[in-house]
C-alpha positions in Angstrom: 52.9 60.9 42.7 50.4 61.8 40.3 46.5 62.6 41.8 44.5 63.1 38.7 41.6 60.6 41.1 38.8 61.6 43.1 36.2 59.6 45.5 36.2 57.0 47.5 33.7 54.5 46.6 32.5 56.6 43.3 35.8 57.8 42.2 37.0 59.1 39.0 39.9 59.8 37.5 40.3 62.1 34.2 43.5 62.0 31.7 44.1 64.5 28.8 45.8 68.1 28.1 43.8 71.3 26.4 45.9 70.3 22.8 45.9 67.0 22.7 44.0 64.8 20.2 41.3 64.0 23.5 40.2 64.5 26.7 38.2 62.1 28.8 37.1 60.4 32.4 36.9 56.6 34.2 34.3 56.6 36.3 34.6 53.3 38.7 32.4 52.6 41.6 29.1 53.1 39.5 26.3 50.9 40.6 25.0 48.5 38.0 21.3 48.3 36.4 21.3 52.1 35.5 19.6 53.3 32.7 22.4 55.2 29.9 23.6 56.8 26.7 25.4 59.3 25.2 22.0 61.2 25.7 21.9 61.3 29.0 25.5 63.2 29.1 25.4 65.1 26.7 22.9 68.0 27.9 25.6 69.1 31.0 28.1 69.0 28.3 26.6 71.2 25.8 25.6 73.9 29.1 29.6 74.0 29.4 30.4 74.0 25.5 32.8 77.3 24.5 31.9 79.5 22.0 28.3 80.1 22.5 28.4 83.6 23.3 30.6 86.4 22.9 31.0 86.3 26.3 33.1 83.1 26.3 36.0 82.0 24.5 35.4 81.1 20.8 36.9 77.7 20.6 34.8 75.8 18.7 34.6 72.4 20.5 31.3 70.1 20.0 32.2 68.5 22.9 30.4 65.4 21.9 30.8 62.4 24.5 31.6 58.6 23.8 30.8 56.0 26.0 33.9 53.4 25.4 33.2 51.1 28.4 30.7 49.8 31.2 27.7 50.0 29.0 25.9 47.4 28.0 22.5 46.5 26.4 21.7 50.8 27.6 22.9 50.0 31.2 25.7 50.2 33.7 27.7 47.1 34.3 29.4 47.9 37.6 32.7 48.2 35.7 34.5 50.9 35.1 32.9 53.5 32.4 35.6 55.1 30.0 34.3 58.5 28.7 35.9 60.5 25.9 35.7 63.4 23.8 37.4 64.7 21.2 39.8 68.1 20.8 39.0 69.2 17.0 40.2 73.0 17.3 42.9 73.3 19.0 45.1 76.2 17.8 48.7 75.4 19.3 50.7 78.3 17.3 48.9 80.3 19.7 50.7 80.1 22.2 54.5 80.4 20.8 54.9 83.4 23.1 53.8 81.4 26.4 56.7 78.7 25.5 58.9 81.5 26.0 57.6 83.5 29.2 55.4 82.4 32.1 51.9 83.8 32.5 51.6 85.8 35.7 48.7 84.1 37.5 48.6 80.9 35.7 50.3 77.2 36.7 52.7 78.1 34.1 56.1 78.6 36.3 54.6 76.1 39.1 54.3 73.1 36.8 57.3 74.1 35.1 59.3 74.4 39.1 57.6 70.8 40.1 58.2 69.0 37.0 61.1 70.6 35.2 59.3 71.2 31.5 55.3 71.6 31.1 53.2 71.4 27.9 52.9 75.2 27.0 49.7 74.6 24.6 46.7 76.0 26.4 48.0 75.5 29.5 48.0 71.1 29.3 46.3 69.8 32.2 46.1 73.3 34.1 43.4 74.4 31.3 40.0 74.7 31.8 39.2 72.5 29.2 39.9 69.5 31.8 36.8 70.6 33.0 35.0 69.3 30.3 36.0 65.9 31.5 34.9 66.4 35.2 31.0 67.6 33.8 30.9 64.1 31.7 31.9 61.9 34.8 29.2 64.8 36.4 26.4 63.1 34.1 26.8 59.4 35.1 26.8 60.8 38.9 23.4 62.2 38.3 21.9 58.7 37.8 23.1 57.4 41.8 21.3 60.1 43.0 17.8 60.8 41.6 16.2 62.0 44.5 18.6 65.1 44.3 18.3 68.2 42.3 20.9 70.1 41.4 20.9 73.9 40.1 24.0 76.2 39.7 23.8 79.9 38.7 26.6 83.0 38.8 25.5 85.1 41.4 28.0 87.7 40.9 30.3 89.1 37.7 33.3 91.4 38.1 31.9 92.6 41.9 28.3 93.5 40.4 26.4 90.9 42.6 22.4 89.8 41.5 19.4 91.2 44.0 18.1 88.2 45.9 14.7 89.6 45.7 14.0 89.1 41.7 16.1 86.0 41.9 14.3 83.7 39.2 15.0 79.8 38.5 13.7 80.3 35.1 15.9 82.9 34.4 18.9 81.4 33.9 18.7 79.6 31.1 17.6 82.5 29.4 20.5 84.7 29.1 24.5 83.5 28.5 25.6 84.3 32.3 23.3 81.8 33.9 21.8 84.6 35.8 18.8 84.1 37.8 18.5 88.1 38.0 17.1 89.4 34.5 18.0 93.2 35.2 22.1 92.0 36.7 22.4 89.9 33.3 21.7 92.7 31.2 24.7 94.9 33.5 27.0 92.1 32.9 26.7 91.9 29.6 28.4 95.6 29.6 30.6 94.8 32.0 32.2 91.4 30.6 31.9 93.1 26.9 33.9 95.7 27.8 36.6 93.5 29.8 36.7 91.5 26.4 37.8 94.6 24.4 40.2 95.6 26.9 41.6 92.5 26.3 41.2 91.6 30.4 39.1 89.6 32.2 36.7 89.6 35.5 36.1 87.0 38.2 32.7 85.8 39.2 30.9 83.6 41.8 28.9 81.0 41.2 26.7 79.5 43.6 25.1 75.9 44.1 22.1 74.5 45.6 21.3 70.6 46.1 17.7 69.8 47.7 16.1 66.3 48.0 19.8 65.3 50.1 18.6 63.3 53.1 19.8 63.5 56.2 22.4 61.4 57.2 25.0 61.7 54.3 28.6 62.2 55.5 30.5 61.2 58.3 33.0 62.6 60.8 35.6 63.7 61.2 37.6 62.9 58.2 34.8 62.4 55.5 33.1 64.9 56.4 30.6 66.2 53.3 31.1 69.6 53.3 35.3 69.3 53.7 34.7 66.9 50.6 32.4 69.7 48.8 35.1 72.0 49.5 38.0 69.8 48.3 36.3 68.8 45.0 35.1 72.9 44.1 38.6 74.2 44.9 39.8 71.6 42.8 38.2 73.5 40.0 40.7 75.2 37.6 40.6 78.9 38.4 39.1 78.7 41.9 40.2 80.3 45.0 37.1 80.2 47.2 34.7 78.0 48.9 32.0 78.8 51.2 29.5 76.7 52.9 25.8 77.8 53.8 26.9 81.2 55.0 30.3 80.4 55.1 32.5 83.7 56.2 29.9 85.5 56.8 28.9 83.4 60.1 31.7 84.7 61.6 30.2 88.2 61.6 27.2 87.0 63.5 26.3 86.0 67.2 25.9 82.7 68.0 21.6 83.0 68.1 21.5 84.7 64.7 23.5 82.1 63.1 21.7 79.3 64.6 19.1 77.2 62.5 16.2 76.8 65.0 14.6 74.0 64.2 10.2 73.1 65.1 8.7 69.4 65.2 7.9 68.7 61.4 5.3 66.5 60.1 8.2 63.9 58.5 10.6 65.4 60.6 12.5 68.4 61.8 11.3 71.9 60.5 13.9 74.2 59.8 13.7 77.7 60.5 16.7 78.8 58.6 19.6 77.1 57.0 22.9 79.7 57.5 25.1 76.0 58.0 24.2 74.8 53.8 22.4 71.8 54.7 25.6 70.5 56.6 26.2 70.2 60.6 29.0 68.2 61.7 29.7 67.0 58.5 26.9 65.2 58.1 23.8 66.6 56.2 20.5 67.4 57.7 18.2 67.6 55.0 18.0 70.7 53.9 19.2 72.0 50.9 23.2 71.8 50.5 24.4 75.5 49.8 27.8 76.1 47.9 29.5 79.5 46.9 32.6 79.8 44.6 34.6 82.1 43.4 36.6 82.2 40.3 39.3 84.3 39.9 39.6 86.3 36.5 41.3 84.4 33.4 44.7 84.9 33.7 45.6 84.4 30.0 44.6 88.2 28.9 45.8 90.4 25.9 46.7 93.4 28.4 50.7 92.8 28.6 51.7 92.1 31.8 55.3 92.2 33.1 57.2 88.5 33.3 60.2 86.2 33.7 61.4 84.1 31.1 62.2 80.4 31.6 66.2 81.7 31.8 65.0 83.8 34.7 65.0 87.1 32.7 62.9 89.8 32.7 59.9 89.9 30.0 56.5 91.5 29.3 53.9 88.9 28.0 50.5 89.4 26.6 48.6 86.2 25.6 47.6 85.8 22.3 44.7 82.9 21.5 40.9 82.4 22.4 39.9 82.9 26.0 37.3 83.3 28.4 36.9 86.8 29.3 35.0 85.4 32.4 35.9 81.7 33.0 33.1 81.7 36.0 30.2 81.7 33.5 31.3 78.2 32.3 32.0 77.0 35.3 28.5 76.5 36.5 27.7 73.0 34.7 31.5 72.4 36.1 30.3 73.1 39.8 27.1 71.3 38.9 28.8 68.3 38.2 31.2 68.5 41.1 28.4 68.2 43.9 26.7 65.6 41.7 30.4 63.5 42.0 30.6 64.2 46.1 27.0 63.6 46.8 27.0 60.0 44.8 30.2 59.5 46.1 28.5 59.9 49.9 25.4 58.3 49.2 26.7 55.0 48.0 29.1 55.8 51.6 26.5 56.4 53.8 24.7 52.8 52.6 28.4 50.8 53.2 27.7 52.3 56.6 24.5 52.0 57.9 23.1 50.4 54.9 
């Protein structure tokens, strides 16, 4: 069984390997009557596009989108929207030695064990680059839920975390880490620049924040929002970590501290604090949706690391190629686009339900 499909009522389903002549996404479940191009794509893409920085890898991929389907006259049909873009630099020789040996930390030997053979170029599917797919589908997502905002940043590089207080929106677009905190993205730019030279690599968290989600979205006990949120980050390539609101650190508090008291609201309730992430039981409550992830550090790295062959043997392997000396910095349009995919996903759920 192959699970390359996502969603319930918006699901999507991407195809495509790192090497291969394209990558791309079917969205199906996509209300009619909405308003799109190319153009309206295109912007998430571009955030996630390598090679901007000498802090990401230096493929050079335009990542340009195509609409091939469920478009017509500049609006959705209802039907299912194909989505592709093109691989023009893919550099296969690269990776001659990875045919060979299996890259400690990479899907390398487990695709290989479940399958019996894998595509060695990049990694196939098991490459970041699928993400590139997942932040197009991300774009047509945005349009079912306008009343939501969306806004990703990396809150943390190689265990140097950003000070809350001088935590600036407007910041992270100015600087190639998406870092809210002016003074932590001129640290990590030392602290990724010398992992690059090394030829290693450093982890990094990226968090997520949704407002403008009413109450209401999600539903227990098996389609619950945040078990969804948490399915479709850790089905990121690379992550090993979710947390909602407060996540693991609610377990280090008494029951009053981690409580959001709540005070009668002029539309509503008025929330005193938000340590659950905008979720309680599932179902959200109005407040902003809070995600955390953490991505571990690349595993394809230049430092040679000790190995088995595909015979079993004993081998030292050090991976050769253009890579992300920090894969967490792209993956904040990625995360972006996987809340956009739940919550439209939810909302289209929620109005099946109670209409």
């Amino acid at each position: 069984m192959s699970v390359n499909s996502f969603g319930r009522l918006f699901r999507f389903t991407t195809w495509g390997e790192s090497h291969g002549p394209a990558l791309g996404a079917v969205v199906d479940g996509c209300p009619p009557g909405l308003a799109i191009d190319e153009s309206v794509i295109q912007p998430f893409l571009d955030a996630r596009r390598p090679g901007q920085s000498k802090y990401t890898t230096q493929r050079q991929e335009p990542d340009a989108v195509r609409i091939l389907s469920g478009v017509f006259e500049g609006k959705t049909t209802g039907t299912p929207i194909s989505l592709m873009i093109d691989n023009v630099d893919q550099r296969s020789k690269d990776y001659s030695e990875v045919a060979k040996a299996y890259r400690p930390g990479h899907a390398d030997y487990a695709y290989d064990a479940k399958y019996g053979f894998r595509d060695y170029r990049g990694g196939g599917r098991s490459s970041a680059r699928e993400t590139a797919a997942r932040v197009a589908a991300g774009g047509v997502a945005r349009l079912v839920i306008p009343e939501v905002a969306i806004m990703a940043w990396v809150s943390e590089i190689g265990g140097d975390a950003i000070d809350p207080g001088n935590f600036d929106a407007d910041e992270i677009g100015n600087n190639p880490f998406f870092c809210p905190d002016a003074k932590a993205a001129v640290r990590w730019e030392k602290i990724v620049d010398e992992a690059r030279l090394a030829g290693s690599s450093v982890g990094a968290v990226v968090e997520c924040a949704a407002t403008g989600v009413p109450a209401g979205w999600g539903a227990p006990l098996y389609g619950k929002l945040d078990a969804d949120l948490a399915a479709a980050m850790m089905g990121i390539n690379a992550v090993k970590g979710v947390e909602i609101g407060d996540g693991f650190a609610a377990a280090r508090l008494h029951g009053e501290d981690n409580a959001d008291p709540m005070r009668p609201g002029a539309t509503g309730p008025q929330f005193l604090a938000n340590h659950a992430g905008g979720i309680a039981g599932g179902i959200s409550t109005g407040q902003p949706v809070l995600v955390r992830v953490a991505f571990k550090p690349t595993s394809s790295i230049l430092t040679p690391v000790e190995t088995i062959d595909r015979a079993g043997e004993a081998a030292e392997i050090a991976t050769r190629g253009r890579h992300d000396p920090c894969v967490g910095i792209r993956g904040v349009p990625v995360v972006e686009a996987m809340m956009a995919l739940v919550l439209a996903d939810h909302k289209l759920l929620h109005r099946g339900q109670c209409g």
